[in-house]
Every structure is written in C-alpha cells, then in structure tokens.
FIFI-330052 format. One line per field, with one value per residue (C-alpha): z, y, x; residue number from 1; residue in three letters. Coordinates in Angstrom, 2 decimals. Example, Ala and Ser with C-alpha at 12.3 -4.5 7.8 and 13.67 -1.06 7.14 Angstrom:
2
z	(7.80,7.14)
y	(-4.50,-1.06)
x	(12.30,13.67)
resi	(1,2)
resn	(Ala,Ser)
//
This chain:
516
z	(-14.34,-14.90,-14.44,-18.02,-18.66,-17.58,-14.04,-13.91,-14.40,-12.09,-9.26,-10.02,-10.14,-6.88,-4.90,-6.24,-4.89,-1.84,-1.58,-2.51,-0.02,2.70,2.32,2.09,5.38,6.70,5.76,7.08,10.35,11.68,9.68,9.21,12.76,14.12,15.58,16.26,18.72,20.45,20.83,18.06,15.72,12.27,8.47,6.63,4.52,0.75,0.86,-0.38,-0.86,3.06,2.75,-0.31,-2.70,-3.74,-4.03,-6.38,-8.64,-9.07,-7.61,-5.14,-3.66,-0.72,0.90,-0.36,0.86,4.66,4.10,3.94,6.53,8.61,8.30,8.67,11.97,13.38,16.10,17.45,18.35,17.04,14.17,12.49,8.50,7.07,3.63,2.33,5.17,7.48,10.20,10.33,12.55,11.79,14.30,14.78,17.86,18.22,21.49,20.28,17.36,18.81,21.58,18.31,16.60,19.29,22.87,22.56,19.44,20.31,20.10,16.70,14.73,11.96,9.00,7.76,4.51,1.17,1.57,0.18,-0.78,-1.55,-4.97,-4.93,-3.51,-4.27,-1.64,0.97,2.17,5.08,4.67,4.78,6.03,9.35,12.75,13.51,10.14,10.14,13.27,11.99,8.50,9.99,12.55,9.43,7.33,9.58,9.41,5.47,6.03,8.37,8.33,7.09,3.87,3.32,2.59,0.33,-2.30,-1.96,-5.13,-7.14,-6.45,-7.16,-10.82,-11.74,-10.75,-13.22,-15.89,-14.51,-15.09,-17.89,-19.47,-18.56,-20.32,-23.76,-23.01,-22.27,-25.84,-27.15,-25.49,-22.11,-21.43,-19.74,-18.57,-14.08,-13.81,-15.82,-15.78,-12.12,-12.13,-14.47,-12.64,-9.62,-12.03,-12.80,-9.02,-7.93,-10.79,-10.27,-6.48,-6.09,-8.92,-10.01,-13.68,-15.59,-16.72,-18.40,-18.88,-18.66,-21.68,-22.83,-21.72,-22.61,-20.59,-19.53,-15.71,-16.37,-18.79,-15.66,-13.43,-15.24,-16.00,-12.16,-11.39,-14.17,-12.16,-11.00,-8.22,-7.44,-6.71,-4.47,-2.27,-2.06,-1.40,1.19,2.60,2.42,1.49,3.28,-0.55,-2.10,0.04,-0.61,-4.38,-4.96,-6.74,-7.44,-6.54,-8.57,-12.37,-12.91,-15.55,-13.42,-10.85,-13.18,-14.02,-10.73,-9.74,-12.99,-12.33,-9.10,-9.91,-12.72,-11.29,-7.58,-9.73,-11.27,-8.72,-7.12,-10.08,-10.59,-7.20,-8.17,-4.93,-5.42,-2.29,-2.86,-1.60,-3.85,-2.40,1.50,0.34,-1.19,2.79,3.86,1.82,1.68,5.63,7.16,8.21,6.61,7.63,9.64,8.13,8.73,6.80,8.97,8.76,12.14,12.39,13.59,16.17,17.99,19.05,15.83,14.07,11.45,9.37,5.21,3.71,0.71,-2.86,-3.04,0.45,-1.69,-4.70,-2.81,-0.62,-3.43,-4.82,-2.46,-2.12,-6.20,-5.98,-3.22,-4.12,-7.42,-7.16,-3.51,-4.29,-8.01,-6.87,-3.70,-6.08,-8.67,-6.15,-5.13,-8.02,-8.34,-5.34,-6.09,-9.17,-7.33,-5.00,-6.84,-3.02,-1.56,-4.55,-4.42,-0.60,-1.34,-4.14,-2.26,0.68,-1.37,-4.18,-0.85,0.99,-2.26,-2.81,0.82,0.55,-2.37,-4.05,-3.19,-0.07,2.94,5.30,2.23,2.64,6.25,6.26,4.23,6.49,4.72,1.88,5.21,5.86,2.05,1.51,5.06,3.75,0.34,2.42,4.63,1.86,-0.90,1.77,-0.97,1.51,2.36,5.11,7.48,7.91,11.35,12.38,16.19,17.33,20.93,22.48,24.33,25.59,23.36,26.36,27.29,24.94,26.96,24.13,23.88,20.59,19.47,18.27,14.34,14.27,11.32,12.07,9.95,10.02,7.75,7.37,4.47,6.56,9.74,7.38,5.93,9.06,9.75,13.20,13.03,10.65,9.69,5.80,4.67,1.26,2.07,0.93,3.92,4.95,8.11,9.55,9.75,11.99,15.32,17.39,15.02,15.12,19.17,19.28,17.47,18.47,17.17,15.63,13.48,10.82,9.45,5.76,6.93,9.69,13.17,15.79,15.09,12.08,10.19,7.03,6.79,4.16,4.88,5.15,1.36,0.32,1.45,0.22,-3.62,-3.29,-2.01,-4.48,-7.19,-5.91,-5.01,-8.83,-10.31,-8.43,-8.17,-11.82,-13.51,-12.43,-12.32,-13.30,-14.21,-17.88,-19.87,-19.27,-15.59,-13.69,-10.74,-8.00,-9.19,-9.59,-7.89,-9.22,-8.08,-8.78,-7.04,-4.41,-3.87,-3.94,-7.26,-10.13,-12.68,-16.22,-16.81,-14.76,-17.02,-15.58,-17.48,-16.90,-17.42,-16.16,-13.51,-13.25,-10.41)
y	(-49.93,-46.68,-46.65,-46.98,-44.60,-46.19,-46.88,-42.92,-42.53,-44.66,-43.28,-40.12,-40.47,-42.68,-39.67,-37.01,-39.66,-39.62,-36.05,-35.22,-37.76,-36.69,-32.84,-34.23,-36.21,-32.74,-30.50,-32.91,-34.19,-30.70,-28.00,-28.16,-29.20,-25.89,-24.29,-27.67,-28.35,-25.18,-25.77,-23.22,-24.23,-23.99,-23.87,-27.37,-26.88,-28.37,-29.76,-27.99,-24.42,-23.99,-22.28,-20.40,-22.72,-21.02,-17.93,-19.57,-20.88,-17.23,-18.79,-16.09,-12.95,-12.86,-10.63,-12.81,-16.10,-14.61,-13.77,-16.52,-18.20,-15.58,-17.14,-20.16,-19.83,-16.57,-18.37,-18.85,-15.64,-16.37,-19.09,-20.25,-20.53,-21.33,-19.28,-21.95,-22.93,-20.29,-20.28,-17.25,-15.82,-14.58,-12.46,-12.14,-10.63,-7.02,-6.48,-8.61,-6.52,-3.09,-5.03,-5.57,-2.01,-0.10,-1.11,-3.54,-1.68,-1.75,-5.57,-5.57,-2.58,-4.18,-5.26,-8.31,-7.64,-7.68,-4.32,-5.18,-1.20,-2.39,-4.14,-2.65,0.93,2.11,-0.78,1.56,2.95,4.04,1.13,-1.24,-0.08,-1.97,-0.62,1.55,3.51,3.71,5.81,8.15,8.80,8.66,12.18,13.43,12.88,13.70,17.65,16.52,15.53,17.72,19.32,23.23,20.60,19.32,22.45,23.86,21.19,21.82,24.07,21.90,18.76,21.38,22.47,18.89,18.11,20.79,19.02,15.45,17.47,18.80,14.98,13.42,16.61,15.56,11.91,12.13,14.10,11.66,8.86,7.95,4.91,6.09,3.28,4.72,2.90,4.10,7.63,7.68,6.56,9.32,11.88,10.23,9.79,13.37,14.92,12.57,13.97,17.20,17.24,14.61,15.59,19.17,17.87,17.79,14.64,15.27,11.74,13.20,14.27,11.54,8.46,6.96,9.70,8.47,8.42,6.23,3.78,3.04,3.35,-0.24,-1.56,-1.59,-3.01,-5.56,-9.02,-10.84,-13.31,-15.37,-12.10,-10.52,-13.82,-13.87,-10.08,-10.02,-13.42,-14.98,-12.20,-14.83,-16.24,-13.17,-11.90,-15.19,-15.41,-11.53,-11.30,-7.61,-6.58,-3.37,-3.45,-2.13,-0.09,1.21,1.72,3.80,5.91,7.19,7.90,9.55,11.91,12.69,13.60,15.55,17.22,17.96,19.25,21.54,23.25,23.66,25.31,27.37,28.10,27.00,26.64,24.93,23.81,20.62,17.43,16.98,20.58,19.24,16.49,18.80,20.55,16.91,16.23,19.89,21.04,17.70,18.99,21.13,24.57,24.89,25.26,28.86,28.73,30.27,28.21,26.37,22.63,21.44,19.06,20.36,17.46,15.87,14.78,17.47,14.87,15.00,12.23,11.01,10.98,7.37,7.71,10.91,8.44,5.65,8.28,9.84,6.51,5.64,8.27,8.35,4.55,4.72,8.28,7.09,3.93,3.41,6.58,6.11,2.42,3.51,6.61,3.92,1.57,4.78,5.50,2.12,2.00,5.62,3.61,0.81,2.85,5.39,6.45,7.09,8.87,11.33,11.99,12.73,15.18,16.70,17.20,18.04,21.24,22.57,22.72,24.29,26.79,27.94,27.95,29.51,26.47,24.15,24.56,23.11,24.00,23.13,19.18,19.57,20.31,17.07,14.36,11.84,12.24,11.02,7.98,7.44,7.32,5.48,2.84,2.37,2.01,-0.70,-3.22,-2.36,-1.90,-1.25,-3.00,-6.58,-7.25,-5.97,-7.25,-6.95,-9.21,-9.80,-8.41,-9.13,-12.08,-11.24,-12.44,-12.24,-11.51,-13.89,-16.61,-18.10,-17.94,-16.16,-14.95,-15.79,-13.40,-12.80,-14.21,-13.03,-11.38,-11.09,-8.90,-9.88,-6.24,-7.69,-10.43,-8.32,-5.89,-8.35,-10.48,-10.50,-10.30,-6.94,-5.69,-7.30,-8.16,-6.48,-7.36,-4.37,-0.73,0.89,4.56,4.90,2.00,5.11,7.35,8.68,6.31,3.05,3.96,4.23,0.43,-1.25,-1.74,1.01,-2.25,-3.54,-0.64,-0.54,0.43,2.66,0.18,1.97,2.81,4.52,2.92,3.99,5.69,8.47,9.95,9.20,12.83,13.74,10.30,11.09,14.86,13.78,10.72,13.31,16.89,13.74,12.14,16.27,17.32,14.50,13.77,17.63,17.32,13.96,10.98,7.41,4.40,1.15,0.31,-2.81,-4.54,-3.37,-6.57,-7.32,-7.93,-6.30,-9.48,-8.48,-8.86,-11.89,-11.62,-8.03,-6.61,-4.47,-4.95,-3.50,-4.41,-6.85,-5.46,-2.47,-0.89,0.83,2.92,4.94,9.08,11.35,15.18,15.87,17.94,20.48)
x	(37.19,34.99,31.51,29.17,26.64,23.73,25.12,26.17,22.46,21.24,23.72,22.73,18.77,18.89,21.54,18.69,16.02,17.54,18.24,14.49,13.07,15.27,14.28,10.68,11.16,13.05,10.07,7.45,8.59,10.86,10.02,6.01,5.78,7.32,3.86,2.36,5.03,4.51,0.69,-0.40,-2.96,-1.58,-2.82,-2.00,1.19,2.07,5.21,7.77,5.80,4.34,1.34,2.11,0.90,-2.05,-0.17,2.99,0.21,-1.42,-4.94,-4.94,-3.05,-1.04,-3.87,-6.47,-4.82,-4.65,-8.19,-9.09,-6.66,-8.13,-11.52,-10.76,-8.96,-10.02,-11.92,-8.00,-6.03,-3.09,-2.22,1.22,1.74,4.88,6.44,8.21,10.28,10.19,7.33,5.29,2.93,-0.79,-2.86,-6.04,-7.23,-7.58,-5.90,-2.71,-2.20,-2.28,0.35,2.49,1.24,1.79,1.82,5.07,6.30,9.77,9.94,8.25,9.44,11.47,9.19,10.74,10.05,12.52,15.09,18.41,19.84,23.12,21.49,18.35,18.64,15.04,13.86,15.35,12.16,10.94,8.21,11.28,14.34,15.33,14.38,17.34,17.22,13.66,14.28,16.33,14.88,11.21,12.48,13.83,10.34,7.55,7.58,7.60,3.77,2.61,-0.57,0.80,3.70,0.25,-1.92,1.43,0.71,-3.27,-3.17,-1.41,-3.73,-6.65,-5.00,-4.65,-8.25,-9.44,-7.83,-9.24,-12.56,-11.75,-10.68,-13.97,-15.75,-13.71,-14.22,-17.68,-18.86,-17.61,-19.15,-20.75,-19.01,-15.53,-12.70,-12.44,-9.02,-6.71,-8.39,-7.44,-4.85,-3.61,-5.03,-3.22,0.13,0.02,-0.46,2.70,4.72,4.28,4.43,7.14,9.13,7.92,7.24,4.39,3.88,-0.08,-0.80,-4.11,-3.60,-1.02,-1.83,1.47,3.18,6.98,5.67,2.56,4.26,6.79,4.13,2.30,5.41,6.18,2.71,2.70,1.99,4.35,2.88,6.10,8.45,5.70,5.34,8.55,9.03,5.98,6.76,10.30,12.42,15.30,15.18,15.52,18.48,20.24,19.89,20.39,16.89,16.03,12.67,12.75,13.28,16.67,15.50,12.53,15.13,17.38,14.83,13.91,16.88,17.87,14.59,15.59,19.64,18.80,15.80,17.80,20.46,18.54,16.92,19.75,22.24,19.51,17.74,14.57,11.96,8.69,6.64,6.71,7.87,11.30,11.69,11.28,13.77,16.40,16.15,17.26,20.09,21.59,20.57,19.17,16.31,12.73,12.08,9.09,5.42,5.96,9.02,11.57,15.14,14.35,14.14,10.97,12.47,15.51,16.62,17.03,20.43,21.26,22.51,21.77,20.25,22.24,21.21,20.24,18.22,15.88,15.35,13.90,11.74,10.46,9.66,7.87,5.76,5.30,4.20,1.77,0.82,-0.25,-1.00,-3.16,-4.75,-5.41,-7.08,-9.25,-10.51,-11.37,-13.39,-14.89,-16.44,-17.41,-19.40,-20.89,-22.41,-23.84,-24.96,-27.58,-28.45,-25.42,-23.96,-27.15,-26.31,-22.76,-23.48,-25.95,-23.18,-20.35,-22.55,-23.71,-20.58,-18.55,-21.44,-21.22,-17.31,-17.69,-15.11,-12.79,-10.87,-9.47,-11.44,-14.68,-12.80,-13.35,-16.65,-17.83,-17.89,-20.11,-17.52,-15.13,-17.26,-17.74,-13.82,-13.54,-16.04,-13.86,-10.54,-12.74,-13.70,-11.03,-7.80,-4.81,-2.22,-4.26,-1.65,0.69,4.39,6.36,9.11,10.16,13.15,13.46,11.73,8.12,5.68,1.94,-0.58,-3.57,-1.63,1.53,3.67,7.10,7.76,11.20,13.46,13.48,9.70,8.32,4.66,1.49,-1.71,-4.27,-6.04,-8.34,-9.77,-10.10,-12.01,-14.39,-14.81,-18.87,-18.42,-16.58,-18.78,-21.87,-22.71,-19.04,-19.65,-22.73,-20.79,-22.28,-20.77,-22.74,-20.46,-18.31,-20.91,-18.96,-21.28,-20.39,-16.85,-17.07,-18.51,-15.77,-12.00,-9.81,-7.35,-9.92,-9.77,-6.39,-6.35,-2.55,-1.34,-1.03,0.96,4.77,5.26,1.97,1.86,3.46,1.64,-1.65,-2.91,-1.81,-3.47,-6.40,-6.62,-5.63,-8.19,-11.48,-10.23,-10.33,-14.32,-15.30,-14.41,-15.84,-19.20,-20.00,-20.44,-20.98,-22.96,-21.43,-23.85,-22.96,-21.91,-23.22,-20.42,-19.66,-18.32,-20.19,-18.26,-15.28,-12.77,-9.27,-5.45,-4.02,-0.19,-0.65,0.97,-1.60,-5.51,-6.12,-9.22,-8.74,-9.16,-10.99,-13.59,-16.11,-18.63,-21.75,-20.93,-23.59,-23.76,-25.23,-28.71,-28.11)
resi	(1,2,3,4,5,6,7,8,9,10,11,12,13,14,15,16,17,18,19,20,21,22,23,24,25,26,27,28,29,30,31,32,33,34,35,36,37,38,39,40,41,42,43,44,45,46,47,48,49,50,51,52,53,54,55,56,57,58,59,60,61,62,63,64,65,66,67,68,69,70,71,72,73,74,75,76,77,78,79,80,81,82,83,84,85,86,87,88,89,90,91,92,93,94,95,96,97,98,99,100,101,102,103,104,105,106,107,108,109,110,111,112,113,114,115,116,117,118,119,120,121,122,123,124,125,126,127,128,129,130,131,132,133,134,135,136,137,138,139,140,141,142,143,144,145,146,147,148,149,150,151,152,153,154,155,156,157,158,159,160,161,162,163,164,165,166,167,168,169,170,171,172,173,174,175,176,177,178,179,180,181,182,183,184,185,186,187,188,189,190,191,192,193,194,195,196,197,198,199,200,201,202,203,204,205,206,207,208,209,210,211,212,213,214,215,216,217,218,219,220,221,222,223,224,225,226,227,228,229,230,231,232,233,234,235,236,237,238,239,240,241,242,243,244,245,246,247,248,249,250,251,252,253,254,255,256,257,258,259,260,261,262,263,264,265,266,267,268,269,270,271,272,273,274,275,276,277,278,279,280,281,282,283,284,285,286,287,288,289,290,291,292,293,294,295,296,297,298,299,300,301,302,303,304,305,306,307,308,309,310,311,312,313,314,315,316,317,318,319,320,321,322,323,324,325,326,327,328,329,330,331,332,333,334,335,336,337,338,339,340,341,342,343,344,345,346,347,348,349,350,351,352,353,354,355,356,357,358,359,360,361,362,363,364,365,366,367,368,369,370,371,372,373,374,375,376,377,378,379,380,381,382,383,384,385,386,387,388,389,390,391,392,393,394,395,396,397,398,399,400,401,402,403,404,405,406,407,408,409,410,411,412,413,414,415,416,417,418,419,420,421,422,423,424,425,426,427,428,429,430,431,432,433,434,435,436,437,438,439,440,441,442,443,444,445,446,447,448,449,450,451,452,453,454,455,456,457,458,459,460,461,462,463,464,465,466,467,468,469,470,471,472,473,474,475,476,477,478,479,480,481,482,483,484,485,486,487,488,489,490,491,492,493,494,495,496,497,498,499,500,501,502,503,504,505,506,507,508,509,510,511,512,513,514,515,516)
resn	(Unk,Unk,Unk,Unk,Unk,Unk,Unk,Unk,Unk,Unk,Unk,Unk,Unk,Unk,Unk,Unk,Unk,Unk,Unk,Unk,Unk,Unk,Unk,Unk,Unk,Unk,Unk,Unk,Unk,Unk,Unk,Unk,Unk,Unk,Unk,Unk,Unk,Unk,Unk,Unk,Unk,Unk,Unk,Unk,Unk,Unk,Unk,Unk,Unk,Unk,Unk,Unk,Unk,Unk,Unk,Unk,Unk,Unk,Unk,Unk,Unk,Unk,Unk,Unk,Unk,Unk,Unk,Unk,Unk,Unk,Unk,Unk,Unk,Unk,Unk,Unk,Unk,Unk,Unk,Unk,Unk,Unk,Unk,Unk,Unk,Unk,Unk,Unk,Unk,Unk,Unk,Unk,Unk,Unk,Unk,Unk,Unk,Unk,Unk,Unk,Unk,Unk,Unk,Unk,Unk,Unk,Unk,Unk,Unk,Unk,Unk,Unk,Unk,Unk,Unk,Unk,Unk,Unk,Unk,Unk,Unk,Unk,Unk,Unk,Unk,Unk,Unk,Unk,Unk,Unk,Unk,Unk,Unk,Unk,Unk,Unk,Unk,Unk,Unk,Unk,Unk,Unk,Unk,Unk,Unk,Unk,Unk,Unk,Unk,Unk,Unk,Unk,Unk,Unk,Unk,Unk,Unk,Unk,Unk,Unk,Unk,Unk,Unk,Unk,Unk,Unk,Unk,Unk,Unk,Unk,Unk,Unk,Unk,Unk,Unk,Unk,Unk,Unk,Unk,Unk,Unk,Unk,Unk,Unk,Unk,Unk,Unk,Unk,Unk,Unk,Unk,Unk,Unk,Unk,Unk,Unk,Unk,Unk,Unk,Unk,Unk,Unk,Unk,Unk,Unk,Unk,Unk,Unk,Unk,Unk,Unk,Unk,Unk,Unk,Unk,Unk,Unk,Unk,Unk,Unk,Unk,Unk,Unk,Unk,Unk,Unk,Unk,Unk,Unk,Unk,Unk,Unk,Unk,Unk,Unk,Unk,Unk,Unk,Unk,Unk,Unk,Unk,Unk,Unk,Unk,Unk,Unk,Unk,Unk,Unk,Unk,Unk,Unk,Unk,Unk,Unk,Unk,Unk,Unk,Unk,Unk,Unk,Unk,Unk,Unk,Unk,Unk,Unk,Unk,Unk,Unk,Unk,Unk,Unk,Unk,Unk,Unk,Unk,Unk,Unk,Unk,Unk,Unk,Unk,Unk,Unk,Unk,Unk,Unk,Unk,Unk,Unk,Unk,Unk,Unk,Unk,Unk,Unk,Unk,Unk,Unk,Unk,Unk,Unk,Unk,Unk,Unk,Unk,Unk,Unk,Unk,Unk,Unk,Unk,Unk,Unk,Unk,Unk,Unk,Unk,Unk,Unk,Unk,Unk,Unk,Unk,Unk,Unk,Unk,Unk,Unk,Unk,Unk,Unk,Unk,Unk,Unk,Unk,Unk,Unk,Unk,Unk,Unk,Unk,Unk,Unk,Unk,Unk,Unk,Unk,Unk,Unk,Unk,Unk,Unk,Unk,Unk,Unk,Unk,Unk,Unk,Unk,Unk,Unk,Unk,Unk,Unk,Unk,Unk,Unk,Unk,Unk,Unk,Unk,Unk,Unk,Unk,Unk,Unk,Unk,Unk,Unk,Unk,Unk,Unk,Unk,Unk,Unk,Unk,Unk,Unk,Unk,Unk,Unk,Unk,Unk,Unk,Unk,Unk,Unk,Unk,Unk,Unk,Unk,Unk,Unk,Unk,Unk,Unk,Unk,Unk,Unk,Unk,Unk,Unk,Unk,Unk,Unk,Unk,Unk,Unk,Unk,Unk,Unk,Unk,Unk,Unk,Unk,Unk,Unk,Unk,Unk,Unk,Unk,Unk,Unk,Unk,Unk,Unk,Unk,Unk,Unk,Unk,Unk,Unk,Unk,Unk,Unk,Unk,Unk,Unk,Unk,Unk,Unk,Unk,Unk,Unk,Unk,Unk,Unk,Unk,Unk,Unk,Unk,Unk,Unk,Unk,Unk,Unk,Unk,Unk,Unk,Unk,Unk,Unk,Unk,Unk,Unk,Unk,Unk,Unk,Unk,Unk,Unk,Unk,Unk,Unk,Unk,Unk,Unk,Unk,Unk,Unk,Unk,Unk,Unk,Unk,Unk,Unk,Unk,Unk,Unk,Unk,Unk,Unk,Unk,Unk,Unk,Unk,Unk,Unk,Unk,Unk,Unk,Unk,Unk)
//
C-alpha cells in the first residue's frame, strides 16, 4: 500500500531534519574548525553565514565588519574568518602585507573576487580579471595613466570645474544651505563622461542626466550581492548571479560601440581616455606622451583589446572616477566645515599659490602641499575601498608566522581598520593633516596607508583621481566657505549595503563666499 499524506509529511520533515542537522554538525565540527586546527586564532562564526552575519543582515559593511574584526584581533598578526563556508584570511601586520602587496606578489596576484565575463562582461576589469590577464591588459594600460595622458585631460577637468563653480554660484542666491553629495558627485559624473566617453553629460546642470541616473542606480544598496561579490564570489560563480545590472551593463557598452564607432567613421581625435582605448583595440598599443606612433614599451604584445575588454575598462574607470572621487571630495568638504582652522590654512595656501601662478595649473597643484596632506588626511579616515582582496595562488610561506598558505587561500586587508587603528595613528577619529608632514610620514610603515592598495597591482588610476578630487576642493574653497548646516549629521553615519565607504543620506553643508 502507498503511503497517506500525513506519513509523506512526516518522512519528508524528518529527511529535511536530518539533512539540516547533518550540515549543522558539518559546519560546526569540519568547516568552522578550519583555522583552529591550524593554530590561528579565529573570529566566532554563526552557523550557517560564517562571519558574515552582520553583513547579510545590513548591520554593517563588509569594510566596517573587518574593522572591527581588526580591532578585536589585531593584537594577532594574522586571523581566519570564514564567508559562509570558505575560510578566509585577515592580515594585520604591516610587514606581512607588503610580503603579500609586494614582496611575494607573485604568489598572491589573483584577487579572488567575483569576475565571471562570460555572463557579466563589464566585471572584466583590470581590478578583477585573473592573474594572467591582468598581466597583459595592465602593459597595455599603464602608458594610459601616465603622467604626460594625465596632463592631456587637465583642461577638460578645469572646464568642468568652472561650471561646478558656476552651480554653487546659482545654488547659493538662492539659498545657503547646498546638498555636498550629490553636487559632487555630478561634478565628478560630468568629468568621467566627458573624459571617458567624450560626451557631455551636464548633470551639473541636469541632475537627472542619463549618466548620473545609472550612476545611483548602480550604487543603490544591495548588501547581500556585495558580500557575496567581495567575499564568496564561489556562490556567485555557481548560481550564475550577475553582479552588474543587465540593463546598466547594456548601457555601457552601448555608449562605448556607438561612441568608438563614431570616432572612428569620422576620424574624430580627442585626448582622452576612450581615445587611448580606441589605440588599444585598433593598434594595441598608445602613442607616446609625445605623440609620435611608437609604443611606449617595446617589448609589449601588439595585440588589440576587443570591444567587450574597452567597455569594462572604461567602466571601470567611469565608476571609480565618479564615484571614489565624487565621495572623498564630499568628506572633504565635510571636514573643511568642521574644521574652521584648517579650511582657513588651505585657502590661504591655495589664493596665494593661483595668484602667483597666475590660475590654475599643474605645476599651481604641485605647489600646494597642505592641500596634499588635506586630501591625504580624507583618503586616511574616509578610505573609499575599506578592504583589499588577494587570493593565494601558489603555496608560501607568511614570514615570522610558520604557516604555509595553501593554494587558492582567499586573502583579506582590512585598510579601514589599519587606518583607524590608535596605535598607527593616535585619536583617528581627530581629521588631522599634519599626520601627513614628510617627518610623520617617515615614522610610520609605508603599509599602513593604503587608500589605492600597493605594490603591482595598485590603482591604476590613482594620479587622475587625485587631480579631479583637488581642481574640484581648489575651485570651490578659493571661493566659498563650507560651515556646517542645522541639520549637518555629526559623525557622518556610513552606507551599510555599500561596496564602497560612502555617506548615508544627504550631507548638507552652510556655503557662504568667501571674503578675500
């Protein structure tokens, strides 16, 4: 005879009973006790969720979780965490990470971190790719972002910070109180779409501008997919879960066909960065800063990039170009208005220095170094990445530790708990610029500042970030004033389903023009 019903359901409840208890037992006893058993301290997991409970449940950030890890367990050099299932790594010591960064950066170069092209082509990045196309796509890049690429786009940065200036002037009649966010981050939205893409977006002007409307919708929280992204992209891989919105996706690379297509029917040159990319997928290779049709690096593969290589390039340097610049500009300010005496200082530096260059130039930038230890400051309490990702891809040996990392050992750096650890720097909740003076900077281990990562596999773009971020602070605190609004939240409070480190709501600061 068949089985009723109600035995059906009982066979069924007591096999998922057993199933549950047995992964429970699984978890528990073999899983959870990975870095025990190797004699590494390790943070207490939640069955089934690792360490990322606090995470799944939006309480905190990925950077914000291993900043506080960090704390707890910095006394150790090394501790284990778990994402889920897999066991993960967490440094702390300076010495060990610059072994990882730098010194042994051969057996750590992949990033572990979600990059699945074949469903998700704009996650082929060079902050993703594995080790062996990072390689070959970071030769092709690097004479993108040198020094002379840099000073091509200089002018068009400058033109769009006139027009920041010239928003806060309309804002500002109108009243004093003016939302720092999202005006940066359309300042910030414009200077990527002009330079990446050669449009003009003027969200400045629009604020609903097709480029900034992606822009949020690609930021919007979403706390589960960047744990799982940042953490145990395994999961991902395995359940072909897109990290990139398709139709955020489809509109990049739209941009980019149409755009490429274009300038090349029609033999349009800007200096710009689409234009160093169209040299890489029609010559593989840029011309020199001088711009003779040389490759920089002789020794490098004249093979083109492909279409779908350009669009996730350019979108990465759109998203962190407008984005991590946009958000350290914003903190910036911030600080500038909580910090009447520091702002004063930096004013003072910055109306000399353009009325001796007679503007804004280059070599003016390079002649402002408190506004260097200002921006160095921001980058040191508000780092936009919170952590560093490496996986281990040949087994070594951590020094001063005993322990041999296995191969395929995922790696973390907790950057935002290195920055605020009091040891390294003493009351870091303190916005203190001088922490940046040459003879500071001499006293502390180089691998305890690390708002672009180090070693090989730094940011690339770091030089053009920083440029947009100080022609945006120059042009605005040459001429206004930043004080805090009524309603200014004190401290800032952070994202939590963020990838990055970014503000919660708005950030409204007082703007008044300044008396010179």
């Amino acid at each position: 005879m068949g089985l009723d019903s109600p035995s059906l359901i009982i066979q069924l409840l007591g096999t998922i009973i057993a199933v549950a208890g047995g992964i429970y037992l699984y978890l528990k006893y073999v899983v959870y006790r990975y870095w025990s058993s190797k004699g590494i301290v390790q943070s207490e997991p939640f069955i089934p969720f690792g360490s990322l409970w606090p995470v799944l449940t939006v309480k905190q950030s990925v950077g914000q979780l291993m900043h506080e890890l960090y704390s707890e367990f910095k006394k150790n050099r090394i501790f284990g965490i778990y994402s889920i299932y897999k066991p993960r790594l967490v440094i702390c010591d300076p010495q060990i990470i610059r072994f990882v960064l730098t010194k042994e950066f051969t057996a750590f170069e992949d990033r572990g971190m979600y990059c699945n092209e074949k469903i998700d082509p704009l996650t082929g990045t060079l902050s993703l790719v594995n080790a062996s196309k990072w390689r070959r796509l970071r030769v092709k890049f690097t004479p993108a972002f040198s020094l002379g690429k840099v000073k091509y786009m200089f002018a068009t940065v400058k033109e769009i910070a006139n027009n920041l200036r010239d928003r806060v002037a309309k804002d500002t009649s109108q009243s004093d109180l003016v939302e720092v966010k999202d005006l940066m981050a359309r300042y910030s939205t414009d200077v990527i779409a002009s330079v990446a893409f050669g449009i003009e977006c003027k969200s400045l002007e629009n604020p609903e501008a097709d480029f900034r409307a992606w822009g949020r919708k690609f930021l919007k929280p979403q706390p589960v997919k960047n744990a799982l992204f940042t953490l145990c992209p395994s999961l991902m891989k395995m359940f072909n879960v897109k990290y990139v919105d398709e139709d955020v996706s489809n509109f990049i690379i739209s941009i980019v066909k149409d755009t490429v297509a274009h300038r090349i029917t029609n033999h349009v040159v800007r200096k710009d960065f689409l234009d160093l990319v169209i040299q890489l997928m029609t010559k593989g290779y840029v011309h020199s800063d001088d711009d003779k049709e040389t490759q920089q690096n002789p020794t490098a593969s004249t093979e083109k990039i492909t279409m779908l290589e350009a669009a996730a390039q350019v979108f990465v340097f759109w998203l962190a170009g407008f984005e991590t610049s946009a958000t350290t500009a914003t903190y910036c300010l911030y600080e500038m208005a909580m910090n009447q005496d520091i702002q004063e200082k930096l004013a003072e530096e910055i109306n000399t220095v353009l009325q001796e260059f007679e503007g804004l130039t280059c070599d003016a930038i390079m002649e402002m170094p408190y506004l260097d230890k200002v921006v160095s400051e921001t980058l040191r309490k508000y780092p936009s990445l919170m952590i560093l990702n490496s996986e281990c891809t040949r087994a070594v040996e951590l020094p001063d530790t005993g322990f041999i990392v296995p191969t395929g050992t995922p790696i973390v750096i907790p950057v935002m708990g290195i920055h605020w650890d009091p040891d390294i720097y003493p009351g870091p909740e303190k916005f203190d610029p001088e922490r940046f003076s040459r003879e500071n900077i001499t006293k502390r281990d180089r691998y305890t500042y690390l708002p672009f990562g180090e070693g090989p596999r730094n940011c690339i773009g770091m030089m053009f970030g920083l440029l947009q971020v100080k022609i945006g602070i120059i042009t605005l605190i040459s001429k206004y004033c930043f004080k805090p609004a009524p309603n200014t939240k004190v401290p800032l409070p952070s994202e939590a389903g963020s990838f990055f480190l970014l503000p919660h709501g708005d950030v409204t600061l007082r703007v008044e023009k300044r008396v010179i």
